[in-house]
N, C-alpha and C positions, 0 to 999 in steps of 0.2 A: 821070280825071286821068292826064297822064302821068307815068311811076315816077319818069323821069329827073329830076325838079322835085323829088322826094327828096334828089340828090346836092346835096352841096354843106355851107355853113354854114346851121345854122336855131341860133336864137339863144333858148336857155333864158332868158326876158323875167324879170325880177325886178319883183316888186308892187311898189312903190312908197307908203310909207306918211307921214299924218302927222298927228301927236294921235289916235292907233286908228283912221281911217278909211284907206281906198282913195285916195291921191292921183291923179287921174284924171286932172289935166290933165299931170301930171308922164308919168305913164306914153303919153300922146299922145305925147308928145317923146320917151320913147324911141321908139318905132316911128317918127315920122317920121327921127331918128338913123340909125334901122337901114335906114328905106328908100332912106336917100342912102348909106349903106355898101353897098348891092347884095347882102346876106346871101341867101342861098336861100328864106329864112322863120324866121316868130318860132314860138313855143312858149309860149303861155301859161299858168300854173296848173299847172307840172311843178313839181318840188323847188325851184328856184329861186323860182319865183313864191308860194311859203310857202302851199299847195295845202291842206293840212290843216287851217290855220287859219282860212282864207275860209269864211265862211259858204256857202251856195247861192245867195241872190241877188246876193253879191259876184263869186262865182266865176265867175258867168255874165253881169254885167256888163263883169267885166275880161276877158272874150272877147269880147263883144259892141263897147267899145270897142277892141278889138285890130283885127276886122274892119274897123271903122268907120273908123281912121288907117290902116288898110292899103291900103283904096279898092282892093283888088285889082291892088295892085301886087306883091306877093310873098305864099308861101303861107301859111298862119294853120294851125299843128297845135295844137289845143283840148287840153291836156290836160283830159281827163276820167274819169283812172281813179280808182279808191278801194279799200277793205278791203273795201265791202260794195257787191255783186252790185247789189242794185238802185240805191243813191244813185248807185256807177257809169253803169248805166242812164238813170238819172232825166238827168245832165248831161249825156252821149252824144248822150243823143235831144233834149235842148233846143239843145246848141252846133252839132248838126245843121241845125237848124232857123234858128237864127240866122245859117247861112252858113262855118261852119265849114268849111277843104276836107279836113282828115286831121284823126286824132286818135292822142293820145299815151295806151296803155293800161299804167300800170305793174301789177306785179302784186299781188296784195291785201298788203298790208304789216300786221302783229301776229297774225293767225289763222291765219299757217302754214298752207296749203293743198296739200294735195300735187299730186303733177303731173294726176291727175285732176279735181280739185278747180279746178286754173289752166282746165284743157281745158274744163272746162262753164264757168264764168267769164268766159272771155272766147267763146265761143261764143255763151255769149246774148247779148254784147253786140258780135259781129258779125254775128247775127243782127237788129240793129235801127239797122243803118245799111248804105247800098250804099257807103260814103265809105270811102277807105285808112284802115289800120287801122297804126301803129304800135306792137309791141308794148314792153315798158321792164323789162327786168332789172335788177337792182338788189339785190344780196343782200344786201348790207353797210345797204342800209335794209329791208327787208323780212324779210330772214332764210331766204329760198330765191330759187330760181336760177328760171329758166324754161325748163328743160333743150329740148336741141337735137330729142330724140325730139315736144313737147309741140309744138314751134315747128311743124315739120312735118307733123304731125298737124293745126295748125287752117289751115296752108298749104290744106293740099289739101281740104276741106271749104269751105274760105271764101277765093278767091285773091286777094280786099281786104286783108285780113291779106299785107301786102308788104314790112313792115320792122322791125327790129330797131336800137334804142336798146341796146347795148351798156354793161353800167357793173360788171361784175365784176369789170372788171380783169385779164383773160388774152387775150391776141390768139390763144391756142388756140383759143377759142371763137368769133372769128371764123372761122377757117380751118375749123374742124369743122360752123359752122352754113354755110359755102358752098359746103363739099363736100355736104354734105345734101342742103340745098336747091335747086330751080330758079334757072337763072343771072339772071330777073329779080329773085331778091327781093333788099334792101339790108338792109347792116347798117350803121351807124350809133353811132361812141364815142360811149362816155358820159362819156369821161371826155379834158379838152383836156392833159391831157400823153399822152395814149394814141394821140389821134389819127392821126400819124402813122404807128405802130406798126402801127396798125389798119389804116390804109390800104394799107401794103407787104402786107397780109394780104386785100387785097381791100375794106374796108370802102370806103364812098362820101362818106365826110361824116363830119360831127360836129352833136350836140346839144350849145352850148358856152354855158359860164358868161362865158367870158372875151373874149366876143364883145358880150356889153353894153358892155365899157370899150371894147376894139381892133380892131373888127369888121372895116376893112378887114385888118386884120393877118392875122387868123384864116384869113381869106376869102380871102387870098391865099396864104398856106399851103396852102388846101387842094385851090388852085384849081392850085397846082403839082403837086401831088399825083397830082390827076385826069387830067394832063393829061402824066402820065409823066415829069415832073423832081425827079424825087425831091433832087438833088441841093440846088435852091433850098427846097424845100421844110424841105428838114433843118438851113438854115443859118436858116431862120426858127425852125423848130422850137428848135433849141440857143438861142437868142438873145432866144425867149421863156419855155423851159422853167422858170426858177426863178420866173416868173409864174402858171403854170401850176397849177405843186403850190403855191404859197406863198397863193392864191388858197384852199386848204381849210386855212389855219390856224386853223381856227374852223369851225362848221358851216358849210356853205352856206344861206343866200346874204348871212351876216354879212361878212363882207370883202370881197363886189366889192359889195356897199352900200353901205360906206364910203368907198372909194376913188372910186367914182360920185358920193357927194356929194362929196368933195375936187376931183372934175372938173369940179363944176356940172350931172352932167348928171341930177341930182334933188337935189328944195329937203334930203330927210332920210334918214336911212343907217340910218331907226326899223324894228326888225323886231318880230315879235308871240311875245309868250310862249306856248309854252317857250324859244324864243331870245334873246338878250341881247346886248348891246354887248358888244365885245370882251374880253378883259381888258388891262392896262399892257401885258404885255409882246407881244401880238397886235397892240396899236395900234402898238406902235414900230416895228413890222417893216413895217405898211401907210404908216406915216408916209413908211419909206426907202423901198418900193417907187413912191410915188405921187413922192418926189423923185425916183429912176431914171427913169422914165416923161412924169416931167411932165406929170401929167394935165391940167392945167390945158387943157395944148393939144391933148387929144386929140379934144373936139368937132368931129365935122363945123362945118363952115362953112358 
């Protein structure tokens, strides 16, 4: 695959839920949503798409229909990481198999791994695929880093291993994983108020939340970006930043659930315990942003 299919928007896909099951036909429609927005590619089964609480045969259903609506019109990154080595494993090698073209590897999240520990980790599990390998830092959920020495060490071992999901929150960490690294690998925010940030630092894209409501918005943001105008880029960025951060007043992916069912573009905004509807004063604030926005009208047509 070419790397350059990395840059751009790829859009952290939210499950779609209703009465405890999988809404399936809801989630069709986002991806076909996304395929007329021109996004780089979806992200199934990351933080957004409530990864932890899917069963296994859900998990890989809801990437198998991701494929399915995609009809390989844009790229499909499988999330299939986990805490433990082999369930990891086990989804890897089936969302492989089902067509998957990258996948998204976060790092084990509650077992605290040290950076040895990440290295054999995701070694075995690029050891059983030839497919790009996204890797997904994330400390603030996991509670360690995937430091810049680890990233390069399974670079060169494994040159599938080509991209980094960024979500620490320091565009240090961009600039220090691109001085590192060889000038093909990408890095990739994690985070859509960063994005820009990240990009004057070299990053290529974003993995964005906020690209299920406004995908051409995003996508043009970062299309500016890429493409050396920083100047438009930044008058998007300002104009959507209070969107951005106001978007984690709640865990992720409580608030652009919501706001998605205010848009129409899912029948329910239901997420799975441990997560909860908002509380009064979280709803008031999505109440005003979906009136600023007027989601009503933000559906593709």
């Amino acid at each position: 695959m070419d790397k350059n299919r990395l840059h751009g928007v790829h859009t952290a896909l939210v499950t779609p839920m209703l009465d405890g099951a999988v809404a399936y036909a809801d989630l069709e429609r986002i991806v076909s949503n996304q395929l007329q927005s021109g996004v780089a590619g979806i992200v199934p089964c990351g933080t957004t798409g409530e990864s932890p609480t899917l069963s296994e045969k859900e998990h890989l259903q809801v990437i198998r229909t991701c494929i399915g609506a995609s009809d390989d019109k844009t790229l499909v990154i499988a999330g299939t990481g986990a805490n433990s080595t082999s369930e990891a494993l086990s989804l890897t090698k089936s969302a492989d198999k089902l067509g998957a073209d990258a996948f998204l590897l976060v790092a084990p999240y509650y077992n605290k791994p040290t950076q040895d520990g990440l290295l054999a980790h995701f070694s075995a599990l690029a050891e059983a695929t030839e497919k790009p390998i996204v890797l997904y830092s994330i400390p603030s959920r996991c509670g360690i880093e995937i430091s810049t020495d680890t990233i390069f060490r399974l670079r060169e071992k494994f040159p599938h291993i080509c991209a980094l999901k960024e979500a620490g929150g320091r565009s240090s960490k961009v600039s220090e994983t691109l001085v590192a690294l060889d000038s093909d690998f990408v890095v990739l925010s994690g985070d859509d108020g960063l994005t820009l940030p990240f990009m004057a630092c070299g990053a290529k894209g974003v993995v964005s939340v906020a690209s299920n409501l406004i995908p051409e918005i995003v996508s043009e943001m970062v299309n500016y970006a890429l493409g050396g105008d920083f100047e438009n880029a930044r008058s998007l960025h300002l104009a959507n930043y209070n969107l951005f951060t106001d978007l984690f007043c709640e865990p992720n992916p409580v608030p652009v659930k919501v706001l998605m069912e205010m848009a129409g573009i899912i029948e329910s905004s239901e997420v799975r315990l441990p997560l909860c509807p908002p509380s009064a004063e979280s709803s008031d604030l999505l109440r005003r942003i979906a009136q600023n926005l007027k989601v009503s009208q933000i559906i593709c047509s």
